[in-house]
C-alpha positions in Angstrom: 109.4 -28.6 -14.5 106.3 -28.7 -16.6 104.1 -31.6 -16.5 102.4 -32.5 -19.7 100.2 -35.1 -18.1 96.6 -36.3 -19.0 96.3 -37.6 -15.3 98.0 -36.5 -12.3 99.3 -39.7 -11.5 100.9 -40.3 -15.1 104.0 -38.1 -14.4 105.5 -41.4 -12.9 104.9 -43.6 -15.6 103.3 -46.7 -13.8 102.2 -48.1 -16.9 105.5 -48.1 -18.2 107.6 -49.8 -15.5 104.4 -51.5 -13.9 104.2 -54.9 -15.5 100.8 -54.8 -14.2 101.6 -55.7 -10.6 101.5 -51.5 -9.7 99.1 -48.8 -10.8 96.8 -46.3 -9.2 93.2 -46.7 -7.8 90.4 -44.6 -8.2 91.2 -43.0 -4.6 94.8 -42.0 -5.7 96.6 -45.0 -3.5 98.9 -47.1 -5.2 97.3 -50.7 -6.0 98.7 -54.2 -6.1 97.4 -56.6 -8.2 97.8 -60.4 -7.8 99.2 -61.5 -11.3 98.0 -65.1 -10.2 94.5 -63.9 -10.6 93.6 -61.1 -12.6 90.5 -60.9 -11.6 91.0 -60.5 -8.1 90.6 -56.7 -6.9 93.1 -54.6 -6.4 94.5 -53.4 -3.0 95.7 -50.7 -1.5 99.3 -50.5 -0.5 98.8 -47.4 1.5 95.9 -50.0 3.3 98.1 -52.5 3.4 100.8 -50.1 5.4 98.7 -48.7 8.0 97.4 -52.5 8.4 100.9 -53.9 9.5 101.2 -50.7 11.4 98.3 -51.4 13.6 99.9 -55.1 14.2 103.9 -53.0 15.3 105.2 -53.2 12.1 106.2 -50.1 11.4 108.0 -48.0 8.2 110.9 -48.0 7.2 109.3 -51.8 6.2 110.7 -54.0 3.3 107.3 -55.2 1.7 107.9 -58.8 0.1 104.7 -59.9 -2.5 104.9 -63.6 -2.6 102.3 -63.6 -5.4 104.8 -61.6 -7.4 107.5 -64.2 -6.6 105.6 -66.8 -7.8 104.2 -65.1 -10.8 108.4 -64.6 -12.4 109.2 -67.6 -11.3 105.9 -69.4 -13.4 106.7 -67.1 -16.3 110.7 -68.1 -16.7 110.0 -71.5 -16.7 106.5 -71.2 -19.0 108.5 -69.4 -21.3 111.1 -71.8 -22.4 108.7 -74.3 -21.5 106.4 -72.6 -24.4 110.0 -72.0 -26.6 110.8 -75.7 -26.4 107.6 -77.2 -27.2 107.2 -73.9 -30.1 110.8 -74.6 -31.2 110.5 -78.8 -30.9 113.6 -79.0 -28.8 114.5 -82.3 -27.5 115.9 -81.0 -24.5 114.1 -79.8 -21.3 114.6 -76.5 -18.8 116.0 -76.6 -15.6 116.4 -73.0 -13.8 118.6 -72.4 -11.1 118.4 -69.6 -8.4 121.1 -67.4 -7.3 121.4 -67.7 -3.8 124.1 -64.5 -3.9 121.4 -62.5 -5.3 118.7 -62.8 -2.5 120.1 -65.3 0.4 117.4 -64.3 3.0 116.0 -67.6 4.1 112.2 -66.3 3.9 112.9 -65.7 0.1 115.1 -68.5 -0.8 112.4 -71.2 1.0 109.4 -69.5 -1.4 111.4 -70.0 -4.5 112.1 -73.4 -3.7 108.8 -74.0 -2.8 106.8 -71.8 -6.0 109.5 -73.6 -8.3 108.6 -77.1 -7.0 106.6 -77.8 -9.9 109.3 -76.9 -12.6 112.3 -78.4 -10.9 113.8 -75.3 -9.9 116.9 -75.7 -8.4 119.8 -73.7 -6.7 123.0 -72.0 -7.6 126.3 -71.7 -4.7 128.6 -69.9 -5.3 130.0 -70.4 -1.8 130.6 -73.2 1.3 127.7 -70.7 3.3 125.4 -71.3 0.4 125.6 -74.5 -0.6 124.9 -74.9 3.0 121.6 -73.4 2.3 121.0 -75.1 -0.7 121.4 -79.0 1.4 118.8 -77.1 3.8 115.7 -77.4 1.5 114.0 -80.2 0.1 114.7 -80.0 -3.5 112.5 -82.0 -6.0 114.4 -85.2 -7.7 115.0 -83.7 -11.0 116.3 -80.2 -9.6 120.1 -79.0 -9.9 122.7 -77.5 -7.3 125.4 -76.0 -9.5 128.5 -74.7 -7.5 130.1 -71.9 -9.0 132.8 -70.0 -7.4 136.3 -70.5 -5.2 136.2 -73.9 -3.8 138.9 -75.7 -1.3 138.6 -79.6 -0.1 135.9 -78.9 2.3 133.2 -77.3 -0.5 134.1 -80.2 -3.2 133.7 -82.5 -0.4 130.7 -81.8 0.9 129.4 -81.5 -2.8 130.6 -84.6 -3.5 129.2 -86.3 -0.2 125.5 -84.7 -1.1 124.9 -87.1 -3.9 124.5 -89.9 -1.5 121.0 -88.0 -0.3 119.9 -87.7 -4.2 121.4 -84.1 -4.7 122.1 -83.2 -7.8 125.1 -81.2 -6.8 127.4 -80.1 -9.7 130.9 -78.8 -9.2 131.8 -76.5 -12.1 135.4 -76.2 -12.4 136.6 -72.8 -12.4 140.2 -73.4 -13.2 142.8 -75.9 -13.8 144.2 -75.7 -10.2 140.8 -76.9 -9.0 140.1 -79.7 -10.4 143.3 -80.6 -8.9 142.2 -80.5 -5.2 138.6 -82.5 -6.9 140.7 -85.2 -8.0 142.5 -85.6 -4.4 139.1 -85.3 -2.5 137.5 -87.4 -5.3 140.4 -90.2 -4.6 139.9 -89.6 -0.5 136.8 -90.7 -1.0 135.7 -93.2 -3.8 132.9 -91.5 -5.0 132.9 -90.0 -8.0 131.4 -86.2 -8.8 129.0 -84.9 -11.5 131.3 -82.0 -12.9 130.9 -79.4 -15.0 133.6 -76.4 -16.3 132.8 -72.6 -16.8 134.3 -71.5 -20.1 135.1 -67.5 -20.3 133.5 -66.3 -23.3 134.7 -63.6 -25.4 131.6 -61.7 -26.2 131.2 -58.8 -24.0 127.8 -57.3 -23.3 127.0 -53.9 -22.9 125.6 -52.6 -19.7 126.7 -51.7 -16.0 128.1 -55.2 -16.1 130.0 -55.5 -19.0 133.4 -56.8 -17.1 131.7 -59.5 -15.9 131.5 -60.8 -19.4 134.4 -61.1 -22.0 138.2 -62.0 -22.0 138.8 -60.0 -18.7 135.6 -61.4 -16.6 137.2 -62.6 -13.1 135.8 -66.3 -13.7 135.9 -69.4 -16.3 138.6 -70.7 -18.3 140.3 -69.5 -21.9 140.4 -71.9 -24.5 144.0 -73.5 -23.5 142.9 -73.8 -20.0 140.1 -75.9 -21.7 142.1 -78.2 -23.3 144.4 -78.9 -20.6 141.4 -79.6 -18.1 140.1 -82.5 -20.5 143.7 -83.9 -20.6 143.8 -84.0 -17.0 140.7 -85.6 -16.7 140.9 -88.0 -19.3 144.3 -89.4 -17.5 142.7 -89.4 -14.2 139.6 -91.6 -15.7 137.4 -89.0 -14.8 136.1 -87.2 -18.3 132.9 -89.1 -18.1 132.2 -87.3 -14.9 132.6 -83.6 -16.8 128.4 -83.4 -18.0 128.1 -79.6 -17.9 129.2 -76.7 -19.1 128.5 -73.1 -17.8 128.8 -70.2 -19.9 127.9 -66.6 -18.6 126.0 -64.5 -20.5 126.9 -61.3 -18.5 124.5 -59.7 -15.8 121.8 -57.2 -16.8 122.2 -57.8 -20.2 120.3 -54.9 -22.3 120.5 -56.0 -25.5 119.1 -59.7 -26.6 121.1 -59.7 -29.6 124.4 -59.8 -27.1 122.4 -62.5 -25.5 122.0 -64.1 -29.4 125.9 -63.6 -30.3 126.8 -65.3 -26.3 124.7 -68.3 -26.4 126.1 -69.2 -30.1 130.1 -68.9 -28.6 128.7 -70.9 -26.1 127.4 -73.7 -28.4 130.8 -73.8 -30.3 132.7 -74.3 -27.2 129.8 -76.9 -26.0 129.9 -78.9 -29.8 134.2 -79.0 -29.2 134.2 -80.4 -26.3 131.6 -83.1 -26.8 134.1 -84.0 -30.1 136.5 -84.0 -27.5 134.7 -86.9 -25.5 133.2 -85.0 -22.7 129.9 -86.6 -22.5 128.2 -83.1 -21.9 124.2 -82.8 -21.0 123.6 -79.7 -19.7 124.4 -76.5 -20.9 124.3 -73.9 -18.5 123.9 -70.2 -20.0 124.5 -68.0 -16.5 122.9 -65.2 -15.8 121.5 -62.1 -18.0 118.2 -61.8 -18.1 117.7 -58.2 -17.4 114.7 -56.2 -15.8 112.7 -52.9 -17.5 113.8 -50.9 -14.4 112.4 -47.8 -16.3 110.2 -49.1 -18.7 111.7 -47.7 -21.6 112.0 -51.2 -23.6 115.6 -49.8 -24.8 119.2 -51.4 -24.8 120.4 -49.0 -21.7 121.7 -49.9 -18.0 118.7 -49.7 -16.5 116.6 -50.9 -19.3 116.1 -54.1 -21.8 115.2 -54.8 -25.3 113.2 -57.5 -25.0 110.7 -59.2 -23.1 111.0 -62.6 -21.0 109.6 -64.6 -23.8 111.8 -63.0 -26.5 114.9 -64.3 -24.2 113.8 -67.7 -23.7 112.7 -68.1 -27.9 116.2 -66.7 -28.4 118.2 -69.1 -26.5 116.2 -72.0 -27.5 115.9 -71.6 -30.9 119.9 -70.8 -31.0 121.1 -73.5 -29.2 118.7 -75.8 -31.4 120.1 -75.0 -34.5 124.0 -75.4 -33.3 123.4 -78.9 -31.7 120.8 -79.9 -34.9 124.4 -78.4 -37.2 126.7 -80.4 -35.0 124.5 -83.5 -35.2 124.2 -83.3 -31.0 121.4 -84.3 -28.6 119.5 -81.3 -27.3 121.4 -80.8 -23.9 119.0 -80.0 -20.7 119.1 -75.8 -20.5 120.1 -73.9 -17.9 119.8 -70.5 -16.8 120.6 -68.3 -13.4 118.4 -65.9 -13.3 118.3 -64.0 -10.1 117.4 -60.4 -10.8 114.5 -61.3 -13.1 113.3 -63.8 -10.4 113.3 -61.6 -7.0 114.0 -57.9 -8.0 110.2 -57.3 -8.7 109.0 -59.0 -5.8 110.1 -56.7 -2.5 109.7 -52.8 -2.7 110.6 -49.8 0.4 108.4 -48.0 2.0 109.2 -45.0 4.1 107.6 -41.7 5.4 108.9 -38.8 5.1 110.3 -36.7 8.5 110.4 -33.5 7.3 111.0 -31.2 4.4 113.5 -28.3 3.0 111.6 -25.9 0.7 113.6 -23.8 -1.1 110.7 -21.3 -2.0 108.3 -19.3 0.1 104.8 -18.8 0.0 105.1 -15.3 1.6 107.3 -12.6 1.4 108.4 -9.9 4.3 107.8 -6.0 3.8 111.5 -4.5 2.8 111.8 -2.4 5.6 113.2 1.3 5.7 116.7 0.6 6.3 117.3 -2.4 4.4 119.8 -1.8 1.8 118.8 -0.3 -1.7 119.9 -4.1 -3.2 116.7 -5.6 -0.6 114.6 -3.0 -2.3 116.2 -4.1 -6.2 116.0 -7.5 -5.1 111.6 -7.4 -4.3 111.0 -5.0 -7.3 112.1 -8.3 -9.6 108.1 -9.3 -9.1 106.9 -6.5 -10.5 108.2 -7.5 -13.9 107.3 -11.1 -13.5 106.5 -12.7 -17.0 106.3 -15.8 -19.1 108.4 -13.7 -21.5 110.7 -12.6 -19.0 111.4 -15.3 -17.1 115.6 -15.5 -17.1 115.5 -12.3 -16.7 113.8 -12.5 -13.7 116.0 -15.3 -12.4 119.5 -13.4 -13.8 118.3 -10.5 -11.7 117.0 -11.9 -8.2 120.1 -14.0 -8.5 122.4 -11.4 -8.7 121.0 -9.1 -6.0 120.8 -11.7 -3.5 124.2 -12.7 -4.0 125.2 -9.0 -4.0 123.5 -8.5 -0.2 125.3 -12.5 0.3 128.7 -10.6 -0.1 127.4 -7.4 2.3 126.7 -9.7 4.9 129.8 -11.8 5.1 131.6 -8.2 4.9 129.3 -6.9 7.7 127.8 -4.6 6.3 124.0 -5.5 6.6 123.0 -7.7 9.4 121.6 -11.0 10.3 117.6 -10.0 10.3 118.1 -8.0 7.0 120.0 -11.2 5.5 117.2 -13.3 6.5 114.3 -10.6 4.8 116.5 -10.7 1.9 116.5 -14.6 1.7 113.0 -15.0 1.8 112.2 -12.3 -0.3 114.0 -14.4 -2.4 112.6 -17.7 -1.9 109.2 -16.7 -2.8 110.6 -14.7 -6.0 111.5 -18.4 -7.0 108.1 -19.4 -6.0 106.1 -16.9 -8.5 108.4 -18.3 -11.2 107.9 -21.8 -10.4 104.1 -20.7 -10.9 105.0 -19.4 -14.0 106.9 -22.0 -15.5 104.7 -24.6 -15.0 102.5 -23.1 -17.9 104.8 -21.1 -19.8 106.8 -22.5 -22.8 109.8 -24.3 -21.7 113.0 -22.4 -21.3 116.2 -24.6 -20.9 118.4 -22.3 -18.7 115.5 -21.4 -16.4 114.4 -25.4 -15.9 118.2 -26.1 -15.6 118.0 -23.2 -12.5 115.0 -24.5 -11.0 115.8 -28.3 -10.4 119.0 -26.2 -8.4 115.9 -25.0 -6.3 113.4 -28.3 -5.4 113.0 -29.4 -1.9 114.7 -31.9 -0.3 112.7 -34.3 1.2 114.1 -35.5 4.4 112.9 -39.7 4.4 112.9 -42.1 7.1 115.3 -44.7 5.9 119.4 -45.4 4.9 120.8 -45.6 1.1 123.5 -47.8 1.9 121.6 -50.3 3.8 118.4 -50.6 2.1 119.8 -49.3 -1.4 123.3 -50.0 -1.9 123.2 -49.8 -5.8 121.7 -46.4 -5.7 124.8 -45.2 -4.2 127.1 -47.4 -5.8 126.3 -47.5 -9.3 123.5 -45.0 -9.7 121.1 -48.1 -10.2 117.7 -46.7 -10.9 114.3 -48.2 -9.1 110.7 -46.9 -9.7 110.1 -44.3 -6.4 106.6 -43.1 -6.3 104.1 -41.4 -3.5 102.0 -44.4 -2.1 98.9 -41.8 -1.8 97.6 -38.7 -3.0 98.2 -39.9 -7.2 94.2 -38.1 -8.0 96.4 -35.0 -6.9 98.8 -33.4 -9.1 101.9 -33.4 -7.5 102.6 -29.8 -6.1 106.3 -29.5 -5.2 109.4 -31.3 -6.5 112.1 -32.9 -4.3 115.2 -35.1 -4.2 115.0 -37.5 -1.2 117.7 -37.3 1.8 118.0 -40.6 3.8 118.8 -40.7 7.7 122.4 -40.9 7.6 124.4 -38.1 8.3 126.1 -38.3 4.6 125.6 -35.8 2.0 125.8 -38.9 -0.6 122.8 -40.5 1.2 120.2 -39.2 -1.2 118.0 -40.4 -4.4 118.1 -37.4 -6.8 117.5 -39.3 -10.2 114.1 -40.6 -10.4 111.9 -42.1 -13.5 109.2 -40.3 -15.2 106.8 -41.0 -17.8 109.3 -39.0 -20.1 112.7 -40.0 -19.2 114.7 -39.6 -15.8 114.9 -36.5 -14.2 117.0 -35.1 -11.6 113.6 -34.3 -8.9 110.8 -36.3 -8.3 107.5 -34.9 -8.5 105.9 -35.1 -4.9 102.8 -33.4 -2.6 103.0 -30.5 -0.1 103.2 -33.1 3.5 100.4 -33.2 4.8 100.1 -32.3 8.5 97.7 -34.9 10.2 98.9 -38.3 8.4 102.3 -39.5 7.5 103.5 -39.6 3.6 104.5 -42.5 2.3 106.9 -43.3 -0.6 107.7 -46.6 -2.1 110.9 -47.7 -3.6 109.6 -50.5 -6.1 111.8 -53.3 -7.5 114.7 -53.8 -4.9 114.2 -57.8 -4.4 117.8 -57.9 -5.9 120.9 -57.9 -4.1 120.0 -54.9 -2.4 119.4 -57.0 1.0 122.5 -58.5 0.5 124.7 -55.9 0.1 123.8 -53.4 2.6 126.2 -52.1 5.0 125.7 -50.5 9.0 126.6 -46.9 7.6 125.6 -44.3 10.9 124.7 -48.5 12.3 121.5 -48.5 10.9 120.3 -51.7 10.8 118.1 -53.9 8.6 114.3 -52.6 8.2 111.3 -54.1 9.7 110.0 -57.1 6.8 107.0 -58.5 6.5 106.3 -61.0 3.9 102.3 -61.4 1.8 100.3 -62.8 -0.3 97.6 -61.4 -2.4 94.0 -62.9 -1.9 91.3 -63.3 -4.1 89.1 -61.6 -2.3 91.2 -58.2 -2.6 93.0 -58.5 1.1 96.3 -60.1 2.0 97.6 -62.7 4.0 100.7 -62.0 6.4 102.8 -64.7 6.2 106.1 -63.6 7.5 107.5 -61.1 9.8 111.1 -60.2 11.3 111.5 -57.2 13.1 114.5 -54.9 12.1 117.6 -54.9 13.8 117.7 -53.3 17.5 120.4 -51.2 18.6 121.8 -53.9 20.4 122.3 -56.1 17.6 124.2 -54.1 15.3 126.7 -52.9 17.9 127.1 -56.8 18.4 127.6 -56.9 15.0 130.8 -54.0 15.0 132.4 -56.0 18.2 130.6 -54.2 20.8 129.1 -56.3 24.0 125.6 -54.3 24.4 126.0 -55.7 28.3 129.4 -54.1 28.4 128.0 -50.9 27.3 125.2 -50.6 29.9 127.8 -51.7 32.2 130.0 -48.8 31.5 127.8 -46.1 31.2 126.2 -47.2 34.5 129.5 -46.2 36.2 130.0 -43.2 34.3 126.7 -42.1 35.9 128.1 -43.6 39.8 131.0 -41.2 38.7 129.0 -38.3 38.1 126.6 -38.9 41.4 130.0 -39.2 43.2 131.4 -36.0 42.2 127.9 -34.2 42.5 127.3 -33.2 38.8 124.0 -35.9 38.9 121.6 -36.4 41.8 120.8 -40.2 43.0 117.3 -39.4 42.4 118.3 -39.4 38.2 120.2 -42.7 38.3 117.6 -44.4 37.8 115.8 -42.2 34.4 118.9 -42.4 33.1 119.7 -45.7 32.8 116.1 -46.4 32.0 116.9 -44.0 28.7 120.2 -45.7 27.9 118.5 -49.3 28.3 115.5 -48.1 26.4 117.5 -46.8 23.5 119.8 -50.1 22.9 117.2 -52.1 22.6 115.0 -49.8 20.5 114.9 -49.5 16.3 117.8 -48.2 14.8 115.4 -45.8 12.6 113.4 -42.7 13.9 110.7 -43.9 16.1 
């Protein structure tokens, strides 16, 4: 519980997890800077909240920084372009997007448009998004690789695409597949630009580690291989196969996994070229990982290495296997969703209300209260840095003594409730105590048992799925109020009416801890707290949970002179449009609950008069926000 800080606002180690794009202002507000131009002033998210409030767009908001879009997707393609021309590969980068990872069309449209000048491309991994990807204007050069299940229609309309200059690829996934390819390919004369996704058998470390190695759902083994280049050398159509996909693994901590993949990938890329494929690109997957924490360390929230270091790595590997195997450099390819969006959207929410599980105050033990009320207050007389567990052993004990009276009936409600509170600040002194006092294992162990809970104006499982699902971390920080040392500790509780909707592992400047360092609320301006790093699948995968509904979104861009430009906003989902969305007819609803009031006038429970209020109140609430108002 102790916070050996030089600055109040350095308990949440900003410049840690940062990447410069985050830190604090002079006034204690979290600032954004515009990584496009340094030397543009910072500004004031807190500013920037209250600004979208005036124009209705109110918390809980998803905040999307185009300027921090831009910025990864300029420094993936700078860095292998810098690696390549370091290195002297003869091959060039193309980078492809994910759509899976962020398919909102607000997001997907700025990555096509900030990767213009590098010829960033797409990736589909379904019909719905290669869809998307024939929707945008890609430059010549640029690449569509379709990964995933695919029947006739996909490979068809993949197929059809290269008519309009798309550089759509079809990576096999299995034998069976190429079989349906082959009968669309004879239906229609045209021949496709293929590719195959080989299952390596280095496995990564991480959250993600089955979606690498011998038991990862997609690719082929080695005889799989073989028999797909029989089948297309009888067919005629080997000449067609000039790709070959390899995935790293997702999230991938460690860059010497990344090291040991991309060389199994170049073996199976230098055999099939001696088998006649007439290869050209070389497709790596996904992996590059993001410093959730900051910690620069091979864990699951965490990397080893920078964005430049991965590049260097996979460039300079590749170069030596093809320069061994006597091979043109192929073109390089990477999927790199998470590092491209996850740093570019972040959560903000206010917080309703708050539990406090200590009390600034204490009640007078009465005459009649039981001896253990007495016992129980006496424990601050003997408050001490030195005796500190025994404080908490005692005040423990008594109050779950006078617990076990009262459930027996021996001591009432109002002397139950004295009790408690007497208690509550007991824990309040000792908080006070510890925060200066040596530190104690048992009695900080006890104490995170007694932080507030926060109660926050938003839902885990639709804003923050990974939270719940995998115990992904994100940076969560007070917007306001950093010049201030933090006065209480809390866990955050969502709006959902689920005890798992809560955040109660957060990261400090010394590690992650299980409370997160916050401010008493304040009681004439709402208190902010931002979720930072969510760009990533988050969106995607959220579910209606208690039918909350997406959040309010604006999208900005950072300006030069210090203020922002809004370039995008959708309002959150109303009431009505997420019952739609669990087979409900909003119409049918008002329809029914306007006879169940008829019913109620006619049997004389309502009065005429209150027809009216009342379906004004129903109307008013389906169409509203799905959050608190």
């Amino acid at each position: 519980m102790r916070q050996h800080v030089d600055a109040p606002h350095s308990v949440y180690g900003l410049d840690r997890w940062g990447k410069g794009l985050v830190s604090v202002l002079p006034n204690g507000d979290i600032g954004l800077s515009n990584p496009l131009l340094p030397e543009a002033p910072k500004i004031s998210l807190p500013e920037i909240v209250e600004d979208l409030k005036q124009r209705g767009i109110h918390a809980p908001l998803l905040l999307r920084v185009g300027s921090f879009l831009e910025h990864e997707i300029t420094k993936i393609n700078r860095s292998f372009g810098d690696a390549i021309e370091r290195i002297g590969y003869g091959g060039v980068y193309r980078g492809v997007f994910p759509i899976k990872v962020n398919q909102q069309a607000q997001v997907v449209d700025r990555i096509v448009e900030y990767g213009r000048p590098y010829s960033f491309g797409l990736e589909a991994g379904s019909k719905p998004e290669l869809v998307i990807a024939l929707a945008h204007n890609l430059e010549k050069d640029a690449l569509i690789v379709c990964n995933g299940v695919k029947d006739e229609e996909f490979i068809r309309l993949a197929i059809l695409s290269r008519k309009l200059g798309f550089n759509t690829i079809i990576v096999l996934e299995s034998p069976k597949e190429l079989d349906t390819v082959i009968d669309v390919v004879n239906e229609l004369g045209e021949e496709p630009l293929l590719g195959v996704r080989v299952k390596l058998t280095n496995e990564i470390s991480g959250n993600w580690a089955k979606s690498s190695g011998d038991r990862s759902t997609f690719g082929m083994n080695t005889d799989q291989l073989v028999s797909v280049i029989d089948r297309l050398r009888e067919v005629d159509l080997l000449h067609c196969l000039k790709l070959q996909h390899s995935h790293l693994g997702s999230q991938v901590p460690d860059v010497n996994d990344v090291r040991r993949a991309v060389g199994e990938a170049c073996r199976y890329f230098t055999e099939l070229s001696g088998e006649g494929a007439p290869l050209t690109y070389l497709d790596l997957g996904g992996g590059l990982g993001v410093d959730y924490t900051g910690e620069k360390r091979a864990t699951v929230n965490s990397v080893n290495y920078s964005v430049e270091e991965y590049a260097h790595n996979i460039v300079e590997t590749v170069a030596y296997a093809m320069d061994a195997a006597k091979l043109t450099h192929p073109t390089l390819i990477t999927e790199s969703g998470r590092a491209t969006v996850a740093t570019s959207s972040m959560l903000i929410f206010d917080v309703l209300e708050a539990t406090l599980f200590d009390a600034d105050a204490a009640p007078n033990v009465e005459s009649n209260d039981h001896h253990l009320v007495s016992d129980l207050a006496a424990v601050g007389g003997y408050l001490s840095s030195k005796r500190l567990q025994e404080c908490i052993n005692d005040a423990t004990y008594y109050r779950n003594e006078l617990r076990d009276l009262f459930r027996r009936g021996y001591i009432d409600l109002r002397q139950m409730g004295r009790a408690e509170r007497i208690y509550l600040h007991l824990m309040a002194q000792i908080k006070d105590v510890a925060r200066v006092s040596e530190d104690h294992e048992e009695v900080q162990a006890h104490l995170e048992t007694l932080v507030d809970i926060y109660h926050c104006n938003f839902s885990l499982f639709q804003s923050l799925p990974d939270v719940w699902a995998i115990d992904q971390l994100h940076p969560v920080v007070p917007l306001q109020d950093l010049n201030t040392p933090p006065d209480r500790r809390a866990v955050l509780s969502d709006i959902t009416c689920d005890s798992d909707g809560k955040i109660d592992q957060f990261i400090l400047a010394d590690g992650v801890h299980p409370s997160l360092p916050v401010h008493s609320l304040p009681e004439d301006r709402p208190y902010y707290l931002g979720v930072f790093f969510v760009g990533a699948y988050q969106e995607t995968l959220g579910d209606l949970h208690n039918l909350f509904g997406d959040t309010n979104v604006a999208t900005i861009d950072l300006r030069a002179d210090g203020g922002f430009d809004l370039l995008q906003e959708v309002e959150g989902d109303t009431i009505s449009q997420v019952l739609s969305y669990v087979e409900y007819d909003p119409r049918d609803c008002v329809d029914a609950f306007r006879k169940i009031i008829d019913r109620a006038i006619s049997e004389g429970r309502v009065k005429t008069a209150d027809r009216r209020v009342l379906l004004n109140a129903y109307r008013d609430s389906i169409n509203g926000y799905t959050y608190y108002e």
